[in-house]
Rosetta silent file (secondary structure, phi, psi, omega in degrees, C-alpha in Angstrom):
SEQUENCE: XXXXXXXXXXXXXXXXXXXXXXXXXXXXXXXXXXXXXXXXXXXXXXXXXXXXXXXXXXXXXXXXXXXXXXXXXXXXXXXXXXXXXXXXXXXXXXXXXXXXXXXXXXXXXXXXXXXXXXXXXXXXXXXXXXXXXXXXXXXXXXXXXXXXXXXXXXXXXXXXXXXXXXXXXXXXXXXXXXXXXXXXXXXXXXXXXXXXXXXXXXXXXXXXXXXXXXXXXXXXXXXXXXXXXXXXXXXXXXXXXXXXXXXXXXXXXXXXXXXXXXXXXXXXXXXXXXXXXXXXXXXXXXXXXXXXXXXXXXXXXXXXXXXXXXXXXXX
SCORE:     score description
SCORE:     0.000 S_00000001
   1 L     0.000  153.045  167.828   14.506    2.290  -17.291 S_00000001
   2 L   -43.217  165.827 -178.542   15.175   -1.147  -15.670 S_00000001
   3 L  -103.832  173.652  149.754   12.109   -3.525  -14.915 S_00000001
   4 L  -125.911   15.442 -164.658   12.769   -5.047  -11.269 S_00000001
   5 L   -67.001  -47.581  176.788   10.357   -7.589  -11.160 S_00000001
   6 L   -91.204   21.836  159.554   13.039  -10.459  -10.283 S_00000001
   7 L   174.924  105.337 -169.613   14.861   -8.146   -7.869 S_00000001
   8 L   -61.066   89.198 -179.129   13.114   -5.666   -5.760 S_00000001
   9 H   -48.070   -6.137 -145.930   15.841   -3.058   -4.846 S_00000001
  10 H   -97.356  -17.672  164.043   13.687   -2.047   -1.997 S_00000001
  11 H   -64.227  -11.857  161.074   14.637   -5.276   -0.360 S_00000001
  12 H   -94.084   10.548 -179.909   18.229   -4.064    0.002 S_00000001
  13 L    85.204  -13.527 -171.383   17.902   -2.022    3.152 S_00000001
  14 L   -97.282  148.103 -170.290   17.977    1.503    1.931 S_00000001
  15 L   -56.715  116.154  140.795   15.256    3.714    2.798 S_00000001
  16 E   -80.933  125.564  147.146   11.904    3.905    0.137 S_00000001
  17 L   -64.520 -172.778  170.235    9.219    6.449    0.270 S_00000001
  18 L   172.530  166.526 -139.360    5.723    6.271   -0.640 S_00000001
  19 L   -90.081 -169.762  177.514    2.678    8.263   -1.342 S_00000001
  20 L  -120.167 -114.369  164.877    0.271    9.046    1.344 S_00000001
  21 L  -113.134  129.731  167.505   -3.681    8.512    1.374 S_00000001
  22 H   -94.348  -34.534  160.042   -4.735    9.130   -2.013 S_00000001
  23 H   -64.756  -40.748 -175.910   -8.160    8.892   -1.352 S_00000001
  24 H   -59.896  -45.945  159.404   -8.103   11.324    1.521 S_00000001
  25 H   -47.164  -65.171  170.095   -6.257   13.705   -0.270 S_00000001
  26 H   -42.571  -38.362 -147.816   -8.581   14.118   -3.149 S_00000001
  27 H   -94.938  -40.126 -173.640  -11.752   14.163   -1.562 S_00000001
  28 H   -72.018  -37.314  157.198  -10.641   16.276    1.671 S_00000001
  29 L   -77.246  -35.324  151.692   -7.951   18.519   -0.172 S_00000001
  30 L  -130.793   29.304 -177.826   -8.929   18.897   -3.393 S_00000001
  31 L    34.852   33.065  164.205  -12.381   18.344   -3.097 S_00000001
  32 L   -72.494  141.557  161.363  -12.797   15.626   -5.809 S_00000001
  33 L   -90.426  104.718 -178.654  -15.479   13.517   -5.706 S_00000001
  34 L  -119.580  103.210 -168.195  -14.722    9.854   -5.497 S_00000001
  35 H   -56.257  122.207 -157.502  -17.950    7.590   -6.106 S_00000001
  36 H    67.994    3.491  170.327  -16.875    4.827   -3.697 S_00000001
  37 H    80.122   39.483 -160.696  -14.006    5.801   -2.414 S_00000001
  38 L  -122.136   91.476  161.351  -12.002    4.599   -6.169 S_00000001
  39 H   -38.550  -55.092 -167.027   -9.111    6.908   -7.581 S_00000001
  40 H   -30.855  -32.282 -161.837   -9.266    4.908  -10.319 S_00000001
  41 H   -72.302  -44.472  166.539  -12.092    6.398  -11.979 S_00000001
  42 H   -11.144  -40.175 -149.347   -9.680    9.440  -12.574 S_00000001
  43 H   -95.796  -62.025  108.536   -8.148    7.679  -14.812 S_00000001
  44 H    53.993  -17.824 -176.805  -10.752    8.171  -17.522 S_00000001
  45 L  -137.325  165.005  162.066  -10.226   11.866  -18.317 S_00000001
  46 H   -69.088  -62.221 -171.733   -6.917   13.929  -19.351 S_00000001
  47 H   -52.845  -61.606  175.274   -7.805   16.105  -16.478 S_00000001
  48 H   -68.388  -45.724  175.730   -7.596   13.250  -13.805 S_00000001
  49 H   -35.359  -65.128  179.592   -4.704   11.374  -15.451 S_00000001
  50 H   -30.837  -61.798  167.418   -3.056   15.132  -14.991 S_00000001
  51 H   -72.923  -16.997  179.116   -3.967   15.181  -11.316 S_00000001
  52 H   -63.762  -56.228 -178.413   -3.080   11.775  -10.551 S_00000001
  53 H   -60.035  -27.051  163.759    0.436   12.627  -11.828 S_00000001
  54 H   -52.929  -53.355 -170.109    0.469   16.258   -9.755 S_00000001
  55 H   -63.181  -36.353 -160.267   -0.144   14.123   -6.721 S_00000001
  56 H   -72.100  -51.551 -170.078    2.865   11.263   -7.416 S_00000001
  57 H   -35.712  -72.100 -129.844    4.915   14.371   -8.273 S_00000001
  58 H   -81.850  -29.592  165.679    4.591   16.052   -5.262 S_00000001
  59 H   -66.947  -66.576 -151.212    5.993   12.828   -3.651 S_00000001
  60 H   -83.037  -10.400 -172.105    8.457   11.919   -5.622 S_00000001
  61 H   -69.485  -31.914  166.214   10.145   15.490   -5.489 S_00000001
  62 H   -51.401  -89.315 -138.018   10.593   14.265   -1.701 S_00000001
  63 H   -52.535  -45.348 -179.348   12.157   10.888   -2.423 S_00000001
  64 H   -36.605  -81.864 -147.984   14.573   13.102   -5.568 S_00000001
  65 H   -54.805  -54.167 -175.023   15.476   15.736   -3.068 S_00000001
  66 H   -73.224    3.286 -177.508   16.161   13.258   -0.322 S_00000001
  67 L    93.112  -24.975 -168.228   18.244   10.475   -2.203 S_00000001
  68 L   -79.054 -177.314  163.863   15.574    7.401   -1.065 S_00000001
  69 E   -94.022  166.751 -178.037   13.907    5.163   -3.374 S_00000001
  70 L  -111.133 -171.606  178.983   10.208    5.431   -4.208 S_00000001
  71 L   174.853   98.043  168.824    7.363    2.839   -4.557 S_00000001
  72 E   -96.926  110.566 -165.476    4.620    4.166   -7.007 S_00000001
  73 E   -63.925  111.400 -176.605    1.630    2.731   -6.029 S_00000001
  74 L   -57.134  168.845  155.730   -1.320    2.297   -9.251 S_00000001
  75 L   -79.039   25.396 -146.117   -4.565    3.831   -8.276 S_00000001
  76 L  -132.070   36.957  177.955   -6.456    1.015   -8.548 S_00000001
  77 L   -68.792  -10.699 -169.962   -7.384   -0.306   -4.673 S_00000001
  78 L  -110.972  -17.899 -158.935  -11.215   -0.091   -5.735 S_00000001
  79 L   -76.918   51.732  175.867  -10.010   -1.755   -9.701 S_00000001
  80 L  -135.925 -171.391 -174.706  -11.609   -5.246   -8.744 S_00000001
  81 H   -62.093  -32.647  179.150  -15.080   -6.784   -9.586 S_00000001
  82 H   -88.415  -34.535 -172.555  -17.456   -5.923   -7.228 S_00000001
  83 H   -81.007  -18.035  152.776  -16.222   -2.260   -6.689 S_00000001
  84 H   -42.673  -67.801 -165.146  -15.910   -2.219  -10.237 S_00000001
  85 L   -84.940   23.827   84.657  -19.054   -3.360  -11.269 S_00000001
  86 L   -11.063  -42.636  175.820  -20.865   -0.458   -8.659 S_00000001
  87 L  -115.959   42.016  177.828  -19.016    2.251  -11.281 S_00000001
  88 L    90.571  -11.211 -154.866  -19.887    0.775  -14.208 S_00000001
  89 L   -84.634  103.745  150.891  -16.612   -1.327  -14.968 S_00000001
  90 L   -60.100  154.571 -174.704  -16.951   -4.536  -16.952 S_00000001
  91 H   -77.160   -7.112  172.274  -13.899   -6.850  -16.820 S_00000001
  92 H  -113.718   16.316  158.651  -12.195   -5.524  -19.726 S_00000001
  93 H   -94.733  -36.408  152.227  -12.700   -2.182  -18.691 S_00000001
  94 H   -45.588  -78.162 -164.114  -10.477   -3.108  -15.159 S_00000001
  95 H   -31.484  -61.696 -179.800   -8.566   -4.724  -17.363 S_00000001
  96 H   -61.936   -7.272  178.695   -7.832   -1.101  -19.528 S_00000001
  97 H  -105.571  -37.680  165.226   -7.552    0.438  -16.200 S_00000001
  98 H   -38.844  -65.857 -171.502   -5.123   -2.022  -14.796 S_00000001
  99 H   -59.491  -52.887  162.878   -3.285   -1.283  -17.156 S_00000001
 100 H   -73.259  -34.872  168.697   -3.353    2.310  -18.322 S_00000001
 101 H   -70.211  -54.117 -152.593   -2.473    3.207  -14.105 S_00000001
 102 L   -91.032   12.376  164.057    0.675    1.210  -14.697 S_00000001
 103 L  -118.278   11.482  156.704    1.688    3.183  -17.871 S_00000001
 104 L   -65.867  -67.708 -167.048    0.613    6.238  -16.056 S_00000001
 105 H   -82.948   -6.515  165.675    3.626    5.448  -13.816 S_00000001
 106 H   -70.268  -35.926 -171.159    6.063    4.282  -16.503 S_00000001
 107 H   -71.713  -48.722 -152.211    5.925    8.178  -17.768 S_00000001
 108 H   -77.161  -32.753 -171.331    6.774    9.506  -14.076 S_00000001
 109 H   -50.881  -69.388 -154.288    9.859    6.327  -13.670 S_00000001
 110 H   -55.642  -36.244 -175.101   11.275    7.512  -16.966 S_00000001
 111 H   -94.624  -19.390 -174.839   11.036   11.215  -15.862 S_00000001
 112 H  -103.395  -43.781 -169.377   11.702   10.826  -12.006 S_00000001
 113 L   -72.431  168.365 -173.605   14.661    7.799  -11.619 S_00000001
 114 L  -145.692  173.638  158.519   17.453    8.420  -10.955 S_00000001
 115 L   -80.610   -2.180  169.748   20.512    6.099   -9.704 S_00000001
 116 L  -114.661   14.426  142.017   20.059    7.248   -5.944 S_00000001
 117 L  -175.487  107.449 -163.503   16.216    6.785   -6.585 S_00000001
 118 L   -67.188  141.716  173.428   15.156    3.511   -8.286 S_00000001
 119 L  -100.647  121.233  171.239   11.220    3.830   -8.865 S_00000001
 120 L  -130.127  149.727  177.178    9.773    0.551   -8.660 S_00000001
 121 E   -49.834  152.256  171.438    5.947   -0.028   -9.722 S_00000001
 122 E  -160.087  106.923  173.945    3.374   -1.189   -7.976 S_00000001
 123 E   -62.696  132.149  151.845    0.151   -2.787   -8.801 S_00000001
 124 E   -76.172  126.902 -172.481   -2.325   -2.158   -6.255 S_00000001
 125 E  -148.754  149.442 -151.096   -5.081   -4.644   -5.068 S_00000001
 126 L  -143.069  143.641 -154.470   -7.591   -3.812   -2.410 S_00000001
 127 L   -79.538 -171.725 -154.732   -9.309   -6.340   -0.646 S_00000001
 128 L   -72.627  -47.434 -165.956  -13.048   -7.298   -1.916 S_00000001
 129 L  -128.144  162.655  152.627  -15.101   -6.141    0.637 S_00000001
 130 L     4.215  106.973  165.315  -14.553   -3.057    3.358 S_00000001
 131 L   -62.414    2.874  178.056  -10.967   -2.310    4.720 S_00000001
 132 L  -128.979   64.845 -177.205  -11.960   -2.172    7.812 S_00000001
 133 L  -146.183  169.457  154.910  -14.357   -5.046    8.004 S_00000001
 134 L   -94.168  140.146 -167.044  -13.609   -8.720    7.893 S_00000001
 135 L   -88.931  174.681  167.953  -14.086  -10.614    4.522 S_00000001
 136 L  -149.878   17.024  155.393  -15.457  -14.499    4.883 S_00000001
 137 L   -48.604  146.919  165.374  -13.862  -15.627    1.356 S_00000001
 138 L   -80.255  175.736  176.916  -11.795  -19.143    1.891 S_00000001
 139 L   -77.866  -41.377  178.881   -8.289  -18.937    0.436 S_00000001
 140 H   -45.566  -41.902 -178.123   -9.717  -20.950   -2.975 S_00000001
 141 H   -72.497  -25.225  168.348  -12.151  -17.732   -3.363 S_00000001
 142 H   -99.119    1.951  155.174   -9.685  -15.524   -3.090 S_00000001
 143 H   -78.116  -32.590  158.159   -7.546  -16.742   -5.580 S_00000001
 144 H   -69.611  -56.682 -158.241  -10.165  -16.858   -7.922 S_00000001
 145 H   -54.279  -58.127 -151.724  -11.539  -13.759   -7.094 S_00000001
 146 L  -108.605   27.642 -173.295   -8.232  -11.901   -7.365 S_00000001
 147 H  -100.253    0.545  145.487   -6.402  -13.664  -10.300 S_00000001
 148 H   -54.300  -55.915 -153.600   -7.983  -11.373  -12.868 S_00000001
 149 H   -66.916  -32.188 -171.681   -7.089   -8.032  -11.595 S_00000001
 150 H   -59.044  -67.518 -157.722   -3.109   -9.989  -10.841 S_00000001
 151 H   -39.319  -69.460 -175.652   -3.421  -11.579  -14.151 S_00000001
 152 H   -57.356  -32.784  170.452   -3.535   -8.087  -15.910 S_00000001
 153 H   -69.384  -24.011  176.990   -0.320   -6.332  -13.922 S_00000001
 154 H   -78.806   -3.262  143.431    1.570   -9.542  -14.703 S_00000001
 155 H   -62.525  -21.392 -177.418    0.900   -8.297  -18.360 S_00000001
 156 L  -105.884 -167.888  167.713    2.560   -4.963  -17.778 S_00000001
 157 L   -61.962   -5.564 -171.423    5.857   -3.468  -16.302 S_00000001
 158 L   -57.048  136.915  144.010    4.449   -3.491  -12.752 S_00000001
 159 L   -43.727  -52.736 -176.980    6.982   -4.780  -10.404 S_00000001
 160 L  -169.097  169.623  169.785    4.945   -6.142   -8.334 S_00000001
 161 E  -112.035  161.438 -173.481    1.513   -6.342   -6.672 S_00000001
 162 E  -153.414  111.194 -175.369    0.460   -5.131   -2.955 S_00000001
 163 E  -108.345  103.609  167.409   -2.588   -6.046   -1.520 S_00000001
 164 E   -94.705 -135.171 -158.619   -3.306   -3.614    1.249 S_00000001
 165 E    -7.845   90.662 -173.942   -5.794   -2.751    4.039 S_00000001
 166 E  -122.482  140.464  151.713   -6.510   -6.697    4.226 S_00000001
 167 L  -124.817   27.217  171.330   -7.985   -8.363    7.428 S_00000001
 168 L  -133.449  106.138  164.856   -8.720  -11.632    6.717 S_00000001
 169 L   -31.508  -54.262 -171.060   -5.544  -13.921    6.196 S_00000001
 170 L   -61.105  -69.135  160.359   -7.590  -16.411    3.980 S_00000001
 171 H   -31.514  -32.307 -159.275   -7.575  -13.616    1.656 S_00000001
 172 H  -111.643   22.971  153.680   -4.223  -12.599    1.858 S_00000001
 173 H  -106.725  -55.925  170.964   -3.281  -16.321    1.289 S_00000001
 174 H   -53.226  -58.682 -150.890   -5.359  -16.422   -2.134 S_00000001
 175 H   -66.402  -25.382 -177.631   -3.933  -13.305   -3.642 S_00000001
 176 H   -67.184  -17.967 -155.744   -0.449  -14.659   -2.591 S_00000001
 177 H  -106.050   -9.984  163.184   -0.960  -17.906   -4.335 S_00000001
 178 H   -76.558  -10.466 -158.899   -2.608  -16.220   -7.026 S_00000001
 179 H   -95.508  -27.794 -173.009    0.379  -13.991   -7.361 S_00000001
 180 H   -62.814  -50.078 -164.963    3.245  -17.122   -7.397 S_00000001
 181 L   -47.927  -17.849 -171.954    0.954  -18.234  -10.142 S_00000001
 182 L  -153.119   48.758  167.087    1.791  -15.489  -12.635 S_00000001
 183 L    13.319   63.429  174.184    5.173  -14.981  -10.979 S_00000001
 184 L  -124.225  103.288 -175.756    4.735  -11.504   -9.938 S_00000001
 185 L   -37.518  156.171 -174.354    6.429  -10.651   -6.244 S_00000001
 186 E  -157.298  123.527  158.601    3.335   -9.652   -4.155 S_00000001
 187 E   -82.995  150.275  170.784    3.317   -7.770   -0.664 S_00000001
 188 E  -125.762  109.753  178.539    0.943   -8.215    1.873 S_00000001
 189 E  -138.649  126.460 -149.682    0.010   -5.888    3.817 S_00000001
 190 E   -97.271  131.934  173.958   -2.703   -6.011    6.820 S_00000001
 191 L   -75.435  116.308  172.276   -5.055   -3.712    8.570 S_00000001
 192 E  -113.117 -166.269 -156.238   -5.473   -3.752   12.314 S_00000001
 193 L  -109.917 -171.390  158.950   -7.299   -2.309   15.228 S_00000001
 194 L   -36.429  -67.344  179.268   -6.893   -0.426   18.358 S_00000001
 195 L   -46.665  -25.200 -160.263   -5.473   -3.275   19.853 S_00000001
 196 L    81.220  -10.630 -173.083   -3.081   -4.009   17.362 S_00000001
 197 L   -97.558  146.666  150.370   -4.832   -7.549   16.121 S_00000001
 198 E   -36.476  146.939  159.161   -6.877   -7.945   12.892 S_00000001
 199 L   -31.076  -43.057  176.188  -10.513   -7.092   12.654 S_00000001
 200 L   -39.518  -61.388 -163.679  -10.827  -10.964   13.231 S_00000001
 201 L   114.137   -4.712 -159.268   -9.160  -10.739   16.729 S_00000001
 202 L   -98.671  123.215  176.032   -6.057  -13.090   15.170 S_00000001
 203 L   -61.344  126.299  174.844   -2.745  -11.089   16.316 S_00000001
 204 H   -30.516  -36.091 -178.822   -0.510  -10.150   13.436 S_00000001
 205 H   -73.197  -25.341 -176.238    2.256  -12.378   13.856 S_00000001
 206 H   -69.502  -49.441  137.200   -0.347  -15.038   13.696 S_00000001
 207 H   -15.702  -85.056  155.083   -1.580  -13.653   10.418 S_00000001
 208 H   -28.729  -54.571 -177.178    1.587  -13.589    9.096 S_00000001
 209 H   -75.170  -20.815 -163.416    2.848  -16.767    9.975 S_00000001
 210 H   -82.537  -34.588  139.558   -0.430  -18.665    8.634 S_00000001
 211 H     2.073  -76.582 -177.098    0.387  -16.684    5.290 S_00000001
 212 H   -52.679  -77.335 -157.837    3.882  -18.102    5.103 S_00000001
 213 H   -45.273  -36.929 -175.571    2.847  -21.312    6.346 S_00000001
 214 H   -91.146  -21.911 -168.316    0.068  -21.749    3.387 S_00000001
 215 H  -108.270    6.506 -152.679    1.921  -20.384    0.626 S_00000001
 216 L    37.593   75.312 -162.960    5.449  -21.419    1.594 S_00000001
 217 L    20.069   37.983  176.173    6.447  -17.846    2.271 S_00000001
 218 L   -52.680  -54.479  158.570    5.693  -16.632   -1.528 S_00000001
 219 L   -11.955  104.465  142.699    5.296  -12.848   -0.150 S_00000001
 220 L     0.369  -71.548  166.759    7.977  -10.607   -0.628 S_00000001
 221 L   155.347  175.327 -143.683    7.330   -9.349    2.610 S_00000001
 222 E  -131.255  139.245  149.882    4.203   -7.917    4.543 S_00000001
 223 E   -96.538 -161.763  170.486    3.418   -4.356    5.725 S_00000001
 224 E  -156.370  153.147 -157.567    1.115   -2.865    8.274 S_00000001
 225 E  -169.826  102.601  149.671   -1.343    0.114    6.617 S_00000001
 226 L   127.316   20.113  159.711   -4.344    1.946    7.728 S_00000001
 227 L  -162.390  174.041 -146.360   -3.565    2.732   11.496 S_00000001
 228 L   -84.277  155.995  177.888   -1.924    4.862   13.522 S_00000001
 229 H   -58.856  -15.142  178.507    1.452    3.161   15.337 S_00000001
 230 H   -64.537  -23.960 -170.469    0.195    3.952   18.888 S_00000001
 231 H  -100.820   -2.754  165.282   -2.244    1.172   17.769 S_00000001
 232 L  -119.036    6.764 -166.596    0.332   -1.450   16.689 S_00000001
 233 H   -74.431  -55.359 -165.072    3.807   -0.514   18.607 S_00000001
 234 H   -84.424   26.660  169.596    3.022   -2.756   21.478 S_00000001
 235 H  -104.268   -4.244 -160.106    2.306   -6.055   19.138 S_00000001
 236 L   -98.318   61.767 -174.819    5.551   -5.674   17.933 S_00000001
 237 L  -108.306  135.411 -175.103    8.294   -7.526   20.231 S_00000001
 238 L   -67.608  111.593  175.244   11.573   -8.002   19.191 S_00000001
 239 L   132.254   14.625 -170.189   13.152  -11.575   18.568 S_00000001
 240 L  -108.782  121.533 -167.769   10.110  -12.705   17.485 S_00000001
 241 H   -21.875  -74.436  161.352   10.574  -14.200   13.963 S_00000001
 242 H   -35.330  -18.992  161.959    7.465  -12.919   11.577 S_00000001
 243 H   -65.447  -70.146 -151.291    8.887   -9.503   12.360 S_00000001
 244 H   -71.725   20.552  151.991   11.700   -9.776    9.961 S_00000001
 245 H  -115.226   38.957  177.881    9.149  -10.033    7.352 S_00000001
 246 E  -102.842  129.022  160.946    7.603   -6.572    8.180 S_00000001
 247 E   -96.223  -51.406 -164.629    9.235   -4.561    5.793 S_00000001
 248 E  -125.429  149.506  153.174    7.030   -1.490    5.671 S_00000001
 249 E  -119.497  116.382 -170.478    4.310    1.192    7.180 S_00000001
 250 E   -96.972   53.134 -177.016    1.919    2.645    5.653 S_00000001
 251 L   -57.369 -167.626 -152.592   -0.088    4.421    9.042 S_00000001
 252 L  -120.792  119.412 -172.281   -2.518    6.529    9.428 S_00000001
 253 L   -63.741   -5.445 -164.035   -2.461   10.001   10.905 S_00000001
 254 L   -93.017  159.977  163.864   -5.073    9.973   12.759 S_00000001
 255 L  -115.119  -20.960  163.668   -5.360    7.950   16.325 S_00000001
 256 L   -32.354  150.731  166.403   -8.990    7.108   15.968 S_00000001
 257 L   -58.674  145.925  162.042  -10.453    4.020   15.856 S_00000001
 258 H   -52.513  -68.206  154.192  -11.523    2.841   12.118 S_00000001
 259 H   -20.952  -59.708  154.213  -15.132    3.285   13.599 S_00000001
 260 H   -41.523  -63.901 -167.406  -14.424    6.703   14.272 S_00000001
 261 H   -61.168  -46.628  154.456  -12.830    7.497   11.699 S_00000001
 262 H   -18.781  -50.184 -174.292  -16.254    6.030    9.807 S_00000001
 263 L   -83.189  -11.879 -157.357  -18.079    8.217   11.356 S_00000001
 264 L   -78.427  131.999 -169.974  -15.935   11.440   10.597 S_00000001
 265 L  -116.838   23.747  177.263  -17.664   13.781    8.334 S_00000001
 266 L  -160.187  149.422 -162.672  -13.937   16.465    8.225 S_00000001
 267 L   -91.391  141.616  169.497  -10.532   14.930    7.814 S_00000001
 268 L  -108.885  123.377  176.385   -8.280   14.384   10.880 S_00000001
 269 L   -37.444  -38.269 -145.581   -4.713   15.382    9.654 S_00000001
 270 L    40.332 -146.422  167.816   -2.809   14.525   12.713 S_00000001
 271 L   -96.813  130.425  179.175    0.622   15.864   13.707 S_00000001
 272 L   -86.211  -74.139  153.501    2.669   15.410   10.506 S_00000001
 273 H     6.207  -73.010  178.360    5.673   15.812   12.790 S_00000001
 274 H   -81.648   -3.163  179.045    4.813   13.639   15.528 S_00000001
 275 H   -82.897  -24.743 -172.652    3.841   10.684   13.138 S_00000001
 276 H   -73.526  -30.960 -169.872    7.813   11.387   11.871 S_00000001
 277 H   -83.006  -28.227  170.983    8.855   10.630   15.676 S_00000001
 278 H   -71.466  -49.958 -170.875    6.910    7.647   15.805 S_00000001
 279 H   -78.680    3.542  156.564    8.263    6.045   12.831 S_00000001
 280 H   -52.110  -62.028  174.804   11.554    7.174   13.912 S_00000001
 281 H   -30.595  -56.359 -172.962   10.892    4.773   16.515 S_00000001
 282 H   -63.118  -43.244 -113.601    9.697    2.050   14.755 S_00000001
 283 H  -104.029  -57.223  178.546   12.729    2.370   12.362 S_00000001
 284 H   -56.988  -64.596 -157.497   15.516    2.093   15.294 S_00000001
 285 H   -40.638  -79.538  168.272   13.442   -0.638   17.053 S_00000001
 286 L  -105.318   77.131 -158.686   13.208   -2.625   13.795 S_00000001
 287 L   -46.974  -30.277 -179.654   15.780   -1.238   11.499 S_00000001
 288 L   -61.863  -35.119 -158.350   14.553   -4.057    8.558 S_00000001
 289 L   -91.791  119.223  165.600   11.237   -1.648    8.052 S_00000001
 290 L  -126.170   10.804  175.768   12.379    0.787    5.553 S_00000001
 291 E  -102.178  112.197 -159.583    9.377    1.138    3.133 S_00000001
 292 E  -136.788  150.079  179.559    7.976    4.200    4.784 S_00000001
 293 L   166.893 -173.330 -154.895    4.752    6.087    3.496 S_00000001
 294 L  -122.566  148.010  164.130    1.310    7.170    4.796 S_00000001
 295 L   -95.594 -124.719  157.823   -2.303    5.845    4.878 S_00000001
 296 L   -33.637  103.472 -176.385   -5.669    7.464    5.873 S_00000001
 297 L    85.255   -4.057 -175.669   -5.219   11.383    6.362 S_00000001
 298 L  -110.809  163.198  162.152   -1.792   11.752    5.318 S_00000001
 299 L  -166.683  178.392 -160.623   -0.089   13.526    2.502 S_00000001
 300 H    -7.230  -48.460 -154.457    3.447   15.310    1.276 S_00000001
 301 H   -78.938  -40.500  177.388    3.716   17.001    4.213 S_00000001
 302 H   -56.818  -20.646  172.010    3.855   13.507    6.537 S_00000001
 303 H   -90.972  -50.642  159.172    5.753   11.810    4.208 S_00000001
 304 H   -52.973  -22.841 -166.898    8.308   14.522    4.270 S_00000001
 305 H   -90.698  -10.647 -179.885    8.538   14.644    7.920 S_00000001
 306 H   -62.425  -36.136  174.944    8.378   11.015    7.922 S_00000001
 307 H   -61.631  -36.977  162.456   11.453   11.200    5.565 S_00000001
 308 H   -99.291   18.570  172.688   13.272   13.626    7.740 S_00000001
 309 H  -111.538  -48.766 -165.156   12.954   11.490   11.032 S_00000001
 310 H  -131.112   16.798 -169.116   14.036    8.518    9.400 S_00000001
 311 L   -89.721   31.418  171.834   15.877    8.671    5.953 S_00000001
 312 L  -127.692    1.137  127.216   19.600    8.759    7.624 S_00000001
 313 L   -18.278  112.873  171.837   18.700    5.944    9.343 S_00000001
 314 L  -140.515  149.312 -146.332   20.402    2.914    7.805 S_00000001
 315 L   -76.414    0.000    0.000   19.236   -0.974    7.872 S_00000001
């Protein structure tokens, strides 16, 4: 199938899916155990390649049936050094894992696109420390830091890289500048609170813009990922510039707090429904975010209803 790496189709206005919490799924739904919260490790056995591809499946049979595009995400948000080196993982064992998730997902393109639904790849990078915590890397450290795990998807077919559940900007300014470096488009996409602001306290658009501003907008474009929209709707006002580089949402089903959620020893589900009426919302209000998928608690079924609230919807 085509590469896309020097034009992202997703970037053309028509609605993309995406998977739903993959961690959440496993451990709450299929009762897998995942040491650290890291799909990756899956990747290690014939039996876990096999479920990682039941799970994409299950997904992309949405995106087929409905006509969108997809955006297959690697497994590999835990596939950096220090979370690495916790499960044993030497750098040229990330490296073989880097790697082996994005030829995991070359077998499902070649068996899933179609021309009414382009698959495009996606390396996954997960920030260093706790997604719901604030990091204290400068932007130099996080360029170093995350120009390995970048280094290896700009060896494969990956499309692109996406560093989610991030809350520290200075991070999300290294991975971008690590990402220009070995010319691989790279999303950004940021976790917030209750409130709608970073972990930090720094309001998204402010985020955003200091992003742009350091890297001379090298991003793609920026998401929002790991909370529910009731906690980000009202940060969101229209005419204000850094919105037209929100492309996508990856939420959460749940309305708890990240604290909460911390604390939760059974998974909350949410309304799969009512999360499709919210991002119906979001979708009229700002018509640009068409990269629609799920975080924390969600799976097929939220991404279908998200898909049947908002795939006739056009940008």
């Amino acid at each position: 199938m085509a590469k896309y790496r020097k034009n992202l189709p997703q970037l053309e206005g028509t609605t993309f899916l995406s998977d739903g919490g993959m961690e959440t799924t496993f451990i709450f739904h299929d009762g897998i155990d995942l040491p650290e919260f890291a799909s990756f490790v899956l990747m290690a056995t014939p039996e876990g390649r096999q479920r990682l591809k039941d799970y994409y499946i299950s997904y992309l049979k949405i995106a087929r049936e409905n006509g969108t595009g997809f955006i297959l995400d690697t497994p590999t948000w835990r596939a950096n050094p220090d979370w690495g080196a916790k499960l044993g993982y030497d750098a040229e064992g990330l490296r073989a894992i880097n790697r082996d998730s994005v030829d995991l997902l070359l077998e499902l393109r070649r068996e899933f696109e179609t021309a009414a639904t382009p698959c495009v790849i996606d390396g996954v990078i997960g920030p260093r420390g706790d997604g719901y915590k604030a990091g204290n890397m400068n932007a130099n450290e996080a360029e170093t830091y995350h120009a390995a795990q970048i280094e290896s998807f700009a060896q494969t077919e990956a499309d692109m890289v996406a560093a989610y559940t991030l809350t520290n900007y200075n991070e999300a300014i290294g991975i971008a500048k690590a990402a220009k470096t070995h010319a691989v488009p790279c999303v950004i996409s940021f976790t917030v609170e209750t409130d709608g602001k970073l972990v930090t306290g720094l309001s998204l658009g402010d985020a955003i813009n200091r992003v742009d501003d350091a890297t001379g907008g090298s991003p793609a474009y920026y998401m929002i990922n790991c909370a529910h929209p009731s906690h980000f709707v009202d940060a969101l006002e229209k005419g204000e510039a850094w919105l037209d580089r929100v492309r996508g949402i990856k939420a959460n089903a749940s309305t708890k707090s990240h604290a909460e959620l911390d604390d939760s020893v059974t998974l909350d589900a949410g309304d799969p429904v009512d999360l499709g009426r919210w991002y119906n919302g979001l979708t009229r209000s700002f018509p640009q975010m068409r990269i629609l998928g799920g975080c924390c608690g969600t799976d097929h079924r939220h991404v279908a209803a998200i898909c049947e609230a908002c795939a006739t919807q056009t940008a």
